[in-house]
Legacy VTK file of the C-alpha trace (Angstrom):
# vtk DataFile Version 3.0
C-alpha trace
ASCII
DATASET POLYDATA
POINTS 142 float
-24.949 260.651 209.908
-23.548 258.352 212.428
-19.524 257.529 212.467
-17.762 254.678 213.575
-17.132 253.812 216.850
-15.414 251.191 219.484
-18.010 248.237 220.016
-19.463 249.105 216.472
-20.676 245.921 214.423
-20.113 247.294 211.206
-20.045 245.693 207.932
-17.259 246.586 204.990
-16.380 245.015 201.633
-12.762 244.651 200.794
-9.939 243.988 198.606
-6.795 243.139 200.242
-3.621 243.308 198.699
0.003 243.066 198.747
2.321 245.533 198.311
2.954 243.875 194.546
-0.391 244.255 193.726
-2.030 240.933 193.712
-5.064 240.368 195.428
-4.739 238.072 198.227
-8.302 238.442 199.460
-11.243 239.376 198.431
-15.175 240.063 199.576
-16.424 239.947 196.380
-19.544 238.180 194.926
-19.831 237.334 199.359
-21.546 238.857 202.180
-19.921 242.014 203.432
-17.279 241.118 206.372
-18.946 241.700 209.951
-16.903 242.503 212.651
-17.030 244.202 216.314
-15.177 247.051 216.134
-11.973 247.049 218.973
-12.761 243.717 219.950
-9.639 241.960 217.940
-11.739 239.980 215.153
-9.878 241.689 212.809
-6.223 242.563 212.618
-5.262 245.949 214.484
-5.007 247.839 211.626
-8.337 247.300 210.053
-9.956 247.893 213.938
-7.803 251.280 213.861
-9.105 252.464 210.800
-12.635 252.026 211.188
-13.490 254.858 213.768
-14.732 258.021 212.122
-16.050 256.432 208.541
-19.828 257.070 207.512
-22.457 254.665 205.863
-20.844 254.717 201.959
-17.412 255.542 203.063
-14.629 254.315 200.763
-10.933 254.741 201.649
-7.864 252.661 200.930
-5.346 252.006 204.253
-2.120 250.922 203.914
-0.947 248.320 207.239
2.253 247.422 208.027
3.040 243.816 209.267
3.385 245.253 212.887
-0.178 246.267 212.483
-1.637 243.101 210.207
0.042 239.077 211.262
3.172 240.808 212.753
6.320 239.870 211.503
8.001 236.327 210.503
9.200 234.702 213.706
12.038 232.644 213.216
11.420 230.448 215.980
8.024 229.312 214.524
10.119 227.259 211.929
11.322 224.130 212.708
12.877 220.956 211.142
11.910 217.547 212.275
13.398 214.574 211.479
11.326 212.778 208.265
10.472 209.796 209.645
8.239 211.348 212.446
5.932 212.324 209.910
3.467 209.714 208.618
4.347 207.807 204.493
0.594 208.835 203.954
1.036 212.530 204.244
2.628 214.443 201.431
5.451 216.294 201.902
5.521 218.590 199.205
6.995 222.430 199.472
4.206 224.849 199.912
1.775 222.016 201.739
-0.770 223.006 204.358
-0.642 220.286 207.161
-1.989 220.394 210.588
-0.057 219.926 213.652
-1.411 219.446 217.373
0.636 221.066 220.069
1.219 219.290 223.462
-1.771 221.370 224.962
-4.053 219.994 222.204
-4.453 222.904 220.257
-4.692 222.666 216.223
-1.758 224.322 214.661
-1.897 224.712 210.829
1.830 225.256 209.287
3.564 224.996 206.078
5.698 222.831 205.160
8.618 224.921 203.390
11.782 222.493 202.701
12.457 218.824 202.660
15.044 216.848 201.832
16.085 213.409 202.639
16.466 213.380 206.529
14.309 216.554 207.724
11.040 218.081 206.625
11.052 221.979 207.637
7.185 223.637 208.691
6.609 227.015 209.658
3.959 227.944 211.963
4.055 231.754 210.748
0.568 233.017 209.555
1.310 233.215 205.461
0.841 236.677 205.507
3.309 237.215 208.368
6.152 240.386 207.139
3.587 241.631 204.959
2.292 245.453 204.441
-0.796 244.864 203.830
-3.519 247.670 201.616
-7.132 247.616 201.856
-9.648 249.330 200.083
-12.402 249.246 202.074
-16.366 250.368 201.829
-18.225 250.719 204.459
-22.249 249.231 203.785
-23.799 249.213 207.241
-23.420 249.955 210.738
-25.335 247.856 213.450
LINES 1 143
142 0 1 2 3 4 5 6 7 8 9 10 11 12 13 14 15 16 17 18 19 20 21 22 23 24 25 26 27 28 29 30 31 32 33 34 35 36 37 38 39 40 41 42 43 44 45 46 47 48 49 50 51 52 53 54 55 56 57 58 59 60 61 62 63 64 65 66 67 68 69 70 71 72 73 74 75 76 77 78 79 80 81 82 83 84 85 86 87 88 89 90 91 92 93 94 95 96 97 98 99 100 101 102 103 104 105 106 107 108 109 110 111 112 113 114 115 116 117 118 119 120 121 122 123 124 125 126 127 128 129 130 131 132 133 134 135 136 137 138 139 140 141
């Protein structure tokens, strides 16, 4: 039977969770997840894991943040003074906004404190200084 290997497309369901238990994503009722194997579509642990498993393979893998959205980086929070930030745009703790660096590119952050002169967003991945576990099946290799 044929095994994993670099350049693989293979295609897995998975539960991800947190070390707490809850689910935080979740393949099910969806189309397996497709992905190149070493190519970086996934997070570095998931690509490390994959080499080796067969067709039907199960296995759970346990990821620490160094290997999954890395760790929180301070520097990606940042306070900015509240009246740079549109009336029409809420500003409510735990709101997804989108902000556009000076390059142009779409950065999606979080906005994590306000109070009556500054509105705080962090630009860390949500998952950033998590382990992350996985329990993983393997359904195809292409």
């Amino acid at each position: 039977m044929t095994e994993v290997k670099n350049g693989d497309t293979v295609h897995i369901h998975y539960k991800g969770t947190l070390t707490d238990g809850s689910v935080f994503d979740s393949s099910e009722g969806r189309d397996p997840l497709s992905f190149t194997v070493g190519a970086g579509q996934v997070i570095p642990g998931m690509d490390a894991e994959m080499a080796g498993m067969k067709v039907g393979d199960k296995k759970t893998i346990n990821i620490a943040c160094e290997k999954a959205y890395g760790p929180i980086n301070p520097a990606a929070r940042q306070a900015i003074p509240r009246e740079g930030i549109p009336d029409d745009i809420p500003l409510e703790v735990g709101t997804q906004l989108q902000m556009q660096t000076p390059e142009g590119q779409v950065l999606p952050v979080t906005v994590v404190e306000v109070d009556d002169a500054t509105v705080t967003l962090d630009a860390n991945h949500p998952l950033a200084g998590q382990d992350l576990n996985f329990d993983i099946e393997l359904v195809s290799i292409a």
